[in-house]
Every structure is written in C-alpha cells, then in structure tokens.
C-alpha positions in Angstrom: -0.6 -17.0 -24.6 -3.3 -14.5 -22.9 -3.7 -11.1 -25.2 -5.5 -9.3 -22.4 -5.6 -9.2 -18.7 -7.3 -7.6 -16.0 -6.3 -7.0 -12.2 -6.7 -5.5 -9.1 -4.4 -3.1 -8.1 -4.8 -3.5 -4.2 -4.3 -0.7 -1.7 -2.6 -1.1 1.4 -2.5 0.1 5.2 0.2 0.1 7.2 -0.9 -1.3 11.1 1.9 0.1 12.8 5.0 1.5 11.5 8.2 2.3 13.2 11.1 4.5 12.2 14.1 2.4 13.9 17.1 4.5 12.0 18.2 6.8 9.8 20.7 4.8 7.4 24.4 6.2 6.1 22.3 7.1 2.3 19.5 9.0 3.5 17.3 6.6 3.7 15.3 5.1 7.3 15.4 1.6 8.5 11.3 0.9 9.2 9.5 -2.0 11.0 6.0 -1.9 9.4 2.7 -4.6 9.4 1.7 -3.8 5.8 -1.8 -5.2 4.9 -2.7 -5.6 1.3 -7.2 -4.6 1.0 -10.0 -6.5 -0.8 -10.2 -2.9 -2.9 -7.6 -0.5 -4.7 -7.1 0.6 -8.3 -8.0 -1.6 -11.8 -5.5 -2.4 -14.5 -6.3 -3.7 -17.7 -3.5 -5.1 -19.7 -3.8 -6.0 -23.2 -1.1 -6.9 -25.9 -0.1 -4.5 -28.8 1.9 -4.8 -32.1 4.5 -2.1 -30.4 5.7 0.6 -27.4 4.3 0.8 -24.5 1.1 2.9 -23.8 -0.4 4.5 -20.6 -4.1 5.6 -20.4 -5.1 6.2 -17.2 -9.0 7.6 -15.7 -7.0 10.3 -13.5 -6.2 13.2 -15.8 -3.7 15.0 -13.0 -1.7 12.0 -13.1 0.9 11.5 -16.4 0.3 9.1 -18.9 4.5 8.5 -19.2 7.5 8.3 -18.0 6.4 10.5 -14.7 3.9 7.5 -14.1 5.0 4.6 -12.2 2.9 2.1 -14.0 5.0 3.0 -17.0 8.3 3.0 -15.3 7.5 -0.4 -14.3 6.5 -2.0 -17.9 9.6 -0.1 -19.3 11.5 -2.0 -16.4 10.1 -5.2 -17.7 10.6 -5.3 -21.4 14.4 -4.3 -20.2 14.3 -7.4 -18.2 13.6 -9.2 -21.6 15.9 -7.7 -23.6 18.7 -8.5 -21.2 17.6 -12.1 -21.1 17.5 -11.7 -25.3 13.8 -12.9 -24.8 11.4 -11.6 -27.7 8.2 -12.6 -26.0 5.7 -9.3 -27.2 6.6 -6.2 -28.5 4.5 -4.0 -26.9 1.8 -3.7 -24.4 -1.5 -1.1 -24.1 -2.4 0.0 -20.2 -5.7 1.2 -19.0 -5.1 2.3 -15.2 -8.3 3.3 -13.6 -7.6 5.0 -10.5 -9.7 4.6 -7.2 -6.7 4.8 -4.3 -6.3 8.5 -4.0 -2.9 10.5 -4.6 -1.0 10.9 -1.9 -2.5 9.4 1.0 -0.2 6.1 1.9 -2.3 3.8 0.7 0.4 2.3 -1.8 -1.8 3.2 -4.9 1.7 4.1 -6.9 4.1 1.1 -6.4 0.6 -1.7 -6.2 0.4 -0.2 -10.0 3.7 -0.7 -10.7 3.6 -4.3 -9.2 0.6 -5.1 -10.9 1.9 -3.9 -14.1 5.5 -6.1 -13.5 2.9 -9.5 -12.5 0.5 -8.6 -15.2 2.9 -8.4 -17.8 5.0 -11.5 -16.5 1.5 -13.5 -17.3 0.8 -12.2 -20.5 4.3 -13.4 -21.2 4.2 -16.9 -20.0 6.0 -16.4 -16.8 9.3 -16.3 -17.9 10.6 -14.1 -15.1 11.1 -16.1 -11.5 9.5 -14.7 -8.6 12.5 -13.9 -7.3 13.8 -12.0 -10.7 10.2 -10.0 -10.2 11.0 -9.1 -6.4 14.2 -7.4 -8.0 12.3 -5.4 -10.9 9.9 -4.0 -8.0 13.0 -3.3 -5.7 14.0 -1.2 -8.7 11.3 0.9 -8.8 10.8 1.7 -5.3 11.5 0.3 -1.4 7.5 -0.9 -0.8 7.0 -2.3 -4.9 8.0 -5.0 -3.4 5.4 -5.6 -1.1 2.8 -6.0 -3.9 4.4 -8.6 -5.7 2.5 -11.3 -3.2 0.4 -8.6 -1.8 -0.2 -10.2 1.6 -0.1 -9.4 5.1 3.8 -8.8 5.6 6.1 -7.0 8.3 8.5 -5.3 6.5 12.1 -4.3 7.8 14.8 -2.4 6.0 13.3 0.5 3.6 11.0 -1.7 3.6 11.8 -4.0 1.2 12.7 -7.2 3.4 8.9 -9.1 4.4 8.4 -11.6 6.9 4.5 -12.8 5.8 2.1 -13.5 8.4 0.3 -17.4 8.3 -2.9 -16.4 7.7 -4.3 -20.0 8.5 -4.6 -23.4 10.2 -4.0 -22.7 13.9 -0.9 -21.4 13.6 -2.0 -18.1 11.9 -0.7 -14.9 13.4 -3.8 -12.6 12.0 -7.4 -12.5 11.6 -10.1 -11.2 10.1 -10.2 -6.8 10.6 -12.6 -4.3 8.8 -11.0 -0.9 8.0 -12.9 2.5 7.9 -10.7 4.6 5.8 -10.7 8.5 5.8 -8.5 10.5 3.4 -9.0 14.2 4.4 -8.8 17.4 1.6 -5.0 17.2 1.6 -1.6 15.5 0.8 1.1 15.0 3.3 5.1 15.1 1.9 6.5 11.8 2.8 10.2 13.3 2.3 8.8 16.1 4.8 7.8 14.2 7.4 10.6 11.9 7.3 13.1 14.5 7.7 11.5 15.9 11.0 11.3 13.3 12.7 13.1 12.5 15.9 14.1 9.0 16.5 14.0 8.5 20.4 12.3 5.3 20.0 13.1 2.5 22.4 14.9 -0.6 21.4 12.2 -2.6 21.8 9.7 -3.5 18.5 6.1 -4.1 18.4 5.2 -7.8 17.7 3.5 -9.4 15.4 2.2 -11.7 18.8 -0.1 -8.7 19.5 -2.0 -9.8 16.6 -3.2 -12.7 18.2 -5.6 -11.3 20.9 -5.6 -8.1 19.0 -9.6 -6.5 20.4 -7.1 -6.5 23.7 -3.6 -6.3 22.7 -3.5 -3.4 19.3 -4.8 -0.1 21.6 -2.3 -1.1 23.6 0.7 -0.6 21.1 -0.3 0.3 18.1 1.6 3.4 16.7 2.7 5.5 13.5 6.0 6.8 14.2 5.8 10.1 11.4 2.2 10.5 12.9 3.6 13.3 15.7 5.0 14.9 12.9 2.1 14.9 10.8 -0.2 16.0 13.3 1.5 19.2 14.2 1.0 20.4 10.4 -2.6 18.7 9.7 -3.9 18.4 13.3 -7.3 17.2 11.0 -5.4 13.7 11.8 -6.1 14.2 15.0 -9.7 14.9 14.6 -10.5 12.3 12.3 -8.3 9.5 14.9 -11.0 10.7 17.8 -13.9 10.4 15.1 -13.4 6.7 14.5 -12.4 6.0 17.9 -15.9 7.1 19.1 -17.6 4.9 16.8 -16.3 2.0 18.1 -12.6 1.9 16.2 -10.6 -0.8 18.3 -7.9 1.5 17.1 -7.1 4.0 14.8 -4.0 5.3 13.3 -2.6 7.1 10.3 -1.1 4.8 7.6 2.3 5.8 5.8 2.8 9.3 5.9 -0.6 10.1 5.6 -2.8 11.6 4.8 -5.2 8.8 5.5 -6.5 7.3 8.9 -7.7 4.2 9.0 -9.9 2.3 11.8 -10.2 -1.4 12.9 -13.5 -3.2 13.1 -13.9 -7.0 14.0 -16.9 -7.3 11.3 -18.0 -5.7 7.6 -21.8 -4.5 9.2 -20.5 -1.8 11.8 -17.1 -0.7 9.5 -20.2 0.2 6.7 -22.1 2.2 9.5 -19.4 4.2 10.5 -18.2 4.7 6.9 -21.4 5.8 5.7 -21.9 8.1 9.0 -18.6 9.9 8.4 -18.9 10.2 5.0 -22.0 12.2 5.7 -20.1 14.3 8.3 -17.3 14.8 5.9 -18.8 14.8 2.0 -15.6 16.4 1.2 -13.4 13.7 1.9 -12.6 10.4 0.8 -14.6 7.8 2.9 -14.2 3.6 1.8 -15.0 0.5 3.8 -12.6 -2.4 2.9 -11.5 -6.0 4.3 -8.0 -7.1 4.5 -7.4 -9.3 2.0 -5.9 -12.5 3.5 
C-alpha cells in the first residue's frame, strides 16, 4: 500500500453552458461542454497515524472544515466507516493552489475530487467508481465531473456526463489551446444565477459542432449567465474583444465568471497572445493551457 501520493488537481472550462430551467429546489437544470486542462492545482497526499490535516499554499483559504478538500477526505473516511473498513487512520494534505478563487475554473470541487481519488489509491481502491461518483455528488453538483476529469457535457445541475470519444475516427473533439484571463475580481455564482432570465429556445447546442469547430463554435458558442455578468463587470466584455482580436476562434466566459477563456487551434500562437495580454494586463491572471484529452 502507497504512503504518499501526488496529483494534479486539473482546472476546467466550461465551452458553452446553458441555463435550460430553474428546478422546484432552487436549483437550475444546465447543458454544459465541461473540459478538464493539462494545468490546475497540486495535491500531495501522504498517510498519517491519525485525523485529517489540511495545509494549503493559499493563506485566505481555510485549512478546515470551510475547505472543500477537507470536506471531501472527512466524506471518505465516513464512507469507510459505514462499510466497517479500517484501511488508515488518518491522512496529511498539502494543497498548493494555482487555479485562482472564484473564477469558474472548478479549482474547489477538482480538490475535492482529487482528494476522494487520491485517498481511494492510497487505500487500495476499495471504493467502486460508481461508490466515488456518489461521494463527489455529495459534496457539490460539478465534483463529479472530476472524478474522470475528461471532456464531458453535463446535464442536470450538472452532475449527469455524457463523455466525448476523444479518439479513433469516431471522436467528437480535438485538439484546442486556451488563453485564460481572470480579471481583479470575483463574480457571485448564486448572484448571477438568480438574475437571470430563461427565454432560451428549446433547442440545445450540439456536441456535432465540435467536429468542424474553426467553422462551427463562433457560430453557437454561448454562456447563458454571461448577459448577466456583463452588466456588473463589463471588463468581460473587454477582455472577450481582446482575445478575439488576437486571433481567438472564440471566446467566452466560463462558469459564472470571472474568467474568459479563448480558443486556439495550436500551443505557439495561444503562448503569444498569453504573454501579450499579460503585458497589457500585469494585474490579472494570464495562463496558457491545453485541454487535457
């Protein structure tokens, strides 16, 4: 049995993502691409004689019960417990953070996955993959999501995935380069949610688009809580037209925000713009990254 582990926490982007209802519990049925990055946040897992505890490189974020990444170990030694399994007895986490707070990159609940996977290794896999997808559930709607961590539409809150084939001739994605920009601010996801108005069409965008997508993304590529966003943090806006005019196929916000993202067809120009825009912005958050499929 391992004693330590280390992983890769990956961030996410969503492609598109469309608010189809507002649900009886408060909640919103979504239709979202969700793409898992070649780049995110660093867990280090290593076994210890008792308790669970949390160290983590960001100093504004807990180290406890307020901290995902906890929440989720806690989650898994209950798992145990119920299953009267007396595998370790405790477990020491290092989280070094690189997705930034708040801007819908998935940086919480791809901790929280990580820690759940991690854990299930260090263990000997006793959980199924299925018992795991329930732990994530538990946590929050996109935990989930992380559990494979690759390209995936999700329906529901987000918790039912449909993955992509990624290869042979039947895939349905390929290769894209993302220029992310996080700007100097944090968008509410429970704010934006409840202003938005759902006059959306019945009609979803699909994953066929993907195919020929130089052509087919400007054409129907769309954040539904992005018209919300922008009339608080019109900086969205600006940053959209930014990547656009340095040759973006498309851009878009991902999640609530506050980061945009670009598409590039190859890792050479997505490094030129990044490093062009992080010169024009030094303030912000600036990354280059590959989807990771």
């Amino acid at each position: 049995m391992k004693k330590n582990l280390k992983l890769l926490a990956p961030a996410k982007i969503n492609l598109w993502l469309e608010v189809v209802r507002k649900r009886p519990d408060g909640y919103h049925d979504l239709s979202t691409l969700m793409i898992p990055l070649d780049w995110g946040d660093e867990i280090i897992l290593g076994v210890a004689e008792e308790g669970i505890s949390l160290r983590c490189s960001d100093k504004t974020l807990g180290e406890d019960k307020s901290n995902l990444a906890y929440r989720a170990a806690e989650t898994f030694f209950e798992a145990l417990r119920k299953e009267k399994l007396d595998l370790i007895s405790g477990i020491r986490i290092e989280l070094v953070k690189k997705i930034p707070v708040g801007a819908g990159l998935g940086g919480g609940s791809s901790d929280a996955a990580t820690v759940i996977k991690g854990l299930n290794i260090l263990c000997g896999k006793p959980l199924s993959h299925d018992e795991l997808l329930k732990l994530a559930l538990f946590l929050g709607a996109d935990v989930p999501f992380f559990i494979e961590a690759r390209p995936a539409l999700a329906t529901g809150v987000g918790e039912k995935l449909r993955y992509l084939k990624t290869r042979g001739e039947h895939r349905e994605i390929y290769p894209m380069w993302f220029v992310i920009v996080k700007p100097d601010f944090e968008v509410s996801t429970a704010e934006a949610y409840s202003k938005i108005k759902l006059t959306r069409r019945k009609d979803r965008i699909s994953i066929t688009c993907l195919r020929d997508f130089r052509t087919s993304l400007p054409r129907v590529i769309r954040n539904d809580l992005e018209e919300v966003v922008l009339q608080v943090f019109p900086e969205i806006g600006r940053i959209k037209k930014a990547l656009l005019e340095e040759g973006a196929i498309v851009a878009s916000m991902t999640g609530s925000g506050s980061a945009v993202f670009g598409v590039f067809v190859d890792e050479p120009k997505a490094v030129e713009v990044k490093e062009k825009l992080a010169r024009r912005w030094p303030e912000y958050f600036v990354i280059a990254a590959r989807g990771a499929y």
